[in-house]
N, C-alpha and C positions, 0 to 999 in steps of 0.2 A: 275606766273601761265600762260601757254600757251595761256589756253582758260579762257573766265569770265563764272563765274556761270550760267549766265542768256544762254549764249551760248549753257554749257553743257546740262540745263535743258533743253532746247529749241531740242537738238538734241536726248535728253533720249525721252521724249514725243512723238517727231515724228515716234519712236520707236515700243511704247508700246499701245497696245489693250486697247477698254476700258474695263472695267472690275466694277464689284459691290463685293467689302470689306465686309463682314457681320461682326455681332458681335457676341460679343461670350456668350449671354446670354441662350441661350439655348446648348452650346457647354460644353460638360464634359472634353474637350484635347483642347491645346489655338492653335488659327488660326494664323497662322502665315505667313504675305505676304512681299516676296520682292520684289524689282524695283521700279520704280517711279510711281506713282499715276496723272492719265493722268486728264485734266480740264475736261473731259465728264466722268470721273468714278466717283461713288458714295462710299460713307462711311456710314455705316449704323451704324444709331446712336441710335435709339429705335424702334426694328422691330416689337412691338407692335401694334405701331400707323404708321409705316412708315417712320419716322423720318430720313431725311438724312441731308449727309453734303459732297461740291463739294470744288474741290483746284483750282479755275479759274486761267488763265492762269496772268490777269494782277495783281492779290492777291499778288503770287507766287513771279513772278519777280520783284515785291518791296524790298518783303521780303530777298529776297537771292541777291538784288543789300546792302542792310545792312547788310545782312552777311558776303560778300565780303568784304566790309569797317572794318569790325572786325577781318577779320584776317589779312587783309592787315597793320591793328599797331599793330599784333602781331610779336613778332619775331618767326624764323624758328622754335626755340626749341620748343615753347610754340605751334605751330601748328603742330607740333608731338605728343604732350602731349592728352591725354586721357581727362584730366580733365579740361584742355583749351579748348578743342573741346567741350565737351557739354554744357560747361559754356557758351559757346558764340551762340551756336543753342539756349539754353533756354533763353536766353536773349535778342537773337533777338525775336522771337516767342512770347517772354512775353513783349515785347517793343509795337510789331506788337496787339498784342490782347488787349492792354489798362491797361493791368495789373492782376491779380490772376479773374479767371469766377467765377457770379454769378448764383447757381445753378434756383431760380426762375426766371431770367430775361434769362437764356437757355433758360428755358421751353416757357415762353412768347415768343418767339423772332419766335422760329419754328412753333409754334402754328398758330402765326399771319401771317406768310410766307409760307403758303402750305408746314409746316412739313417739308420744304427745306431753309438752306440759306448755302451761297458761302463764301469763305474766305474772300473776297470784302467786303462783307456782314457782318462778324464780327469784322473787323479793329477798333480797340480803343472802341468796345461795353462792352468787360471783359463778356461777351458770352463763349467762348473759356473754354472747360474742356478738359476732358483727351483722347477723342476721335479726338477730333478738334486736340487738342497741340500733341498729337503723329502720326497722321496721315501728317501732316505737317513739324515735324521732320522727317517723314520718308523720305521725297523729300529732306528735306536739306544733310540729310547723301549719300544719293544718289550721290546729287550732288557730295561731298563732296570726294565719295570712286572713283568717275568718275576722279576725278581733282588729284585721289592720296593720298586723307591726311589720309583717314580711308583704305587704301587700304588688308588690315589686317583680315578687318571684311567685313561681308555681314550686312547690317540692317536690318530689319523684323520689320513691324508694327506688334505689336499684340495683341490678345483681347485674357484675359483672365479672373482670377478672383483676387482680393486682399482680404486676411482677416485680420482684427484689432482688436484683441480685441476677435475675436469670429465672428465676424460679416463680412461675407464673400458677396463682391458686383461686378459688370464686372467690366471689368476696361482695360485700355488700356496703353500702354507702348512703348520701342523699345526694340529689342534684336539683340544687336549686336553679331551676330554669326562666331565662330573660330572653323571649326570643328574639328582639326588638333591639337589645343591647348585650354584658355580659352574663354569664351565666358563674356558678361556682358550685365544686364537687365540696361538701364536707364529710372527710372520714373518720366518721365518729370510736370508732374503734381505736385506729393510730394514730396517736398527738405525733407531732413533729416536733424533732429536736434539734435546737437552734442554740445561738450564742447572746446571749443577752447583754446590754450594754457597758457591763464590766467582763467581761469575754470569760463566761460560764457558762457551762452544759445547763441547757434546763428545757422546759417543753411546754406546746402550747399548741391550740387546736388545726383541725389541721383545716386549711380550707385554699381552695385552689382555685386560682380564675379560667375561666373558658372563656375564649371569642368565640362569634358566632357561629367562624368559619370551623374552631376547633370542636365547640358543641355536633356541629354535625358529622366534622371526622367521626368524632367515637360513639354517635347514634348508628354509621356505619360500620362500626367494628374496631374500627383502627387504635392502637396503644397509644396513649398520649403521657408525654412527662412536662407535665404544665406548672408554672410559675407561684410558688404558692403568696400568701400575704404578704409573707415575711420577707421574701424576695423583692417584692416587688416595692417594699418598703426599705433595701438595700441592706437588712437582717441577715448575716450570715447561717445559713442551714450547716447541720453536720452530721446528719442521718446518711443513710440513702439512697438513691436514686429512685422513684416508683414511677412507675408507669401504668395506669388506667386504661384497662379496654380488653378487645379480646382479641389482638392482633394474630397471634398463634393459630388459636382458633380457625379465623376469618380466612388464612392465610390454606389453611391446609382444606378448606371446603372450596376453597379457591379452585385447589389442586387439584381436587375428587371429583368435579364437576368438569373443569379441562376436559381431564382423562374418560370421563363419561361419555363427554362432548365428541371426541375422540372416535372414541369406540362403535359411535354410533354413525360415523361415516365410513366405516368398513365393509368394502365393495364382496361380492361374491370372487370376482378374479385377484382381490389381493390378501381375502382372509386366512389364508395357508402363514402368509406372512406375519399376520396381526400380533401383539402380544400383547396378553391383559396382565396387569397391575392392580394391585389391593391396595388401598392405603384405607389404614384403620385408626381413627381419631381417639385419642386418649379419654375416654370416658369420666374422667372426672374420678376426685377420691373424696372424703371427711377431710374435715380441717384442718388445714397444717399450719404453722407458726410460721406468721408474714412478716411479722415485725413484737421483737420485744422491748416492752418496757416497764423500768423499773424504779425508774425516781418520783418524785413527785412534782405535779400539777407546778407552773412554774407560779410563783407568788404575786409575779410581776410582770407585766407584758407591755409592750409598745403600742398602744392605740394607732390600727394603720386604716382601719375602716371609718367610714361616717358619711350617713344616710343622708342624700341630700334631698330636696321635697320628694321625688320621683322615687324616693327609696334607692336609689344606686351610689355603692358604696364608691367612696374616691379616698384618695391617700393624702392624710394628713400629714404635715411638717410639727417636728417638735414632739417630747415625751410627756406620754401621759399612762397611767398604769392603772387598769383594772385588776382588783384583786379577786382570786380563783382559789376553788377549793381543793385542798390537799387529801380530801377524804379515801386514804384506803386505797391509795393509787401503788399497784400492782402490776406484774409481769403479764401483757396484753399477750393473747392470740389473736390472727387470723381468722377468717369465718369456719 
C-alpha cells in the first residue's frame, strides 16, 4: 500500500466538514451518510435525551493501525474478497470494543458522561452497539475505498429500521452502494446463523445483496427481506427472518397525508358532515434487543464472494474457509 491507513484517514479528515449524523427514529426513509466522519462530528444516538457519540481522532488511529496489521497477513486475493473485508472490519471493531455491547451498561455509561462518550471512551467497555459499531465501520471502509480495496462501492452509514419477528426497532448498518450494478447491506451488529457443511449451528457476517431495483425500494422506505451470501451460495440460514427499511413507518405517513389530503377538500356545504381523525406515529424508544447472540464467531466459513477486476463480488464454486476470530463474542443487542 502507498499510503498507511492512518495517513489516508488523517488526509480524509482534513477534508471533511463537521457535520451532526441523526438517527433515524423518527425518519419513515433511511438516512444515509457518506465519507468519513470527522472527530468534531457527532452521531446521534437517542435524540430523545440527546444522546451522542464522537470518533476521536486517537480512538480511530489505534483502530485502523490494527486493521492495517489484518490485511497486511492477508493475501492479495483475500483483500479483494468481499467477505475477507468485512470479516476483518468486524473483527477489528469487535476486538477494539471488548467484545458483543451490553445494552444496560450503554445506557449507564452516557447517562453518567453528559449523554456523550468518544470512541476512547468505549475501548474494551462492550458499550459499543450498532450505532457505535457502524458509524466506525463507516471510517474503516472509507479508509479502505481511499487505499483502493472497496473501490467498487461507496459505504453509507445508515439508520434505519430492523424487524424481527414483528417487531420493528432503529437500527443502524453499512450499505455499500453500486449504483451501476449490486449494492450489499452489512450488519455489523448481527452475524447470521447458518448451518455449516457438516450441519452445525454457527455464524458468520451478515451481508446481503441489493439490486438496483431493490436499493431504491428501500431508499424509498419500503422493508426489504433480501438474499443474504449464504443464500445465495445455497448455505442453509437458521435465524430469522429480518427485514430492512422503514415500511411501517413509510406506511402510516402514507396514511396522515391521505387524511390531511382529505380534509383539505372539505367544502363549506359538506363540513357539518366532515369527520377529522388523529393518527399519531409511534415516536420511537432506546434500544431494544433485535437479535441475540451467543456462540462464537464461526471458525470456518464458505468463501462465496470474490472480487473480480471491477471489484464485484460473484459466487464461487467449491470450499474454501477463512479463518475468523472467536474474540469475546457475546450476547449482541440491537441499536
Amino acid at each position: 500500500m502507498e499510503k498507511s491507513f492512518v495517513k489516508i484517514y488523517e488526509e480524509l479528515i482534513s477534508k471533511q466538514e463537521k457535520r451532526k449524523l441523526e438517527s433515524s427514529n423518527f425518519s419513515d426513509k433511511p438516512i444515509m451518510y457518506d465519507g468519513i466522519i470527522t472527530p468534531e462530528s457527532s452521531v446521534t444516538i437517542q435524540p430523545v435525551f440527546g444522546i451522542d457519540f464522537s470518533i476521536d481522532k486517537i480512538g480511530m488511529i489505534e483502530l485502523l493501525n490494527d486493521l492495517e496489521k489484518r490485511f497486511n497477513q492477508q493475501t492479495d486475493e483475500q483483500n479483494k474478497n468481499l467477505m475477507w473485508i468485512t470479516y476483518a472490519v468486524e473483527n477489528s471493531i469487535n476486538e477494539y470494543f471488548g467484545g458483543r455491547g451490553d445494552g444496560a451498561k450503554r445506557e449507564s455509561a452516557y447517562f453518567s458522561n453528559n449523554e456523550h462518550l468518544t470512541l476512547s471512551d468505549i475501548k474494551n467497555e462492550r458499550i459499543g452497539l450498532c450505532a457505535e459499531r457502524a458509524s466506525v465501520a463507516q471510517n474503516c471502509f472509507e479508509v479502505l475505498r481511499e487505499a483502493g480495496i472497496i473501490k467498487s462501492y461507496i459505504p453509507h452509514l445508515t439508520n434505519s429500521h430492523l424487524t424481527i419477528k414483528g417487531e420493528r426497532t432503529p437500527h443502524s448498518f453499512i450499505t455499500l452502494v453500486n449504483e451501476e450494478k449490486s449494492s450489499w447491506i452489512f450488519d455489523i451488529e448481527n452475524n447470521i446463523e447458518y448451518l455449516d457443511k457438516d450441519g452445525n449451528k454457527t455464524f458468520g457476517v451478515a451481508l446481503y445483496k441489493m439490486s438496483k431495483e431493490e436499493l431504491e425500494e428501500f431508499k424509498q422506505g419500503h422493508s426489504l427481506k433480501l438474499k443474504s451470501v449464504y443464500e445465495l451460495s445455497g448455505i442453509e440460514e437458521c435465524g430469522q427472518d429480518r427485514y430492512y427499511g422503514s415500511e411501517e413507518l413509510r406506511t402510516l405517513n402514507e396514511k396522515i397525508e391521505r387524511e390531511a389530503d382529505e380534509k383539505s377538500k372539505v367544502t363549506p356545504d359538506n363540513i357539518s358532515n366532515a369527520t377529522s381523525q388523529t393518527v399519531q406515529a409511534n415516536p420511537g424508544e432506546m434500544a431494544k434487543r433485535v437479535q441475540s447472540v451467543s456462540k462464537s464467531f464461526a471458525e470456518s466459513l464458505k468463501q462465496n464472494t470474490h472480487s473480480n477486476d471491477d471489484g464485484e463480488p460473484s459466487t464461487r464454486s467449491g470450499y474454501r474457509y477463512a479463518q475468523v476470530d472467536t474474540y469475546n463474542r457475546k450476547k449482541g443487542q440491537g441499536r
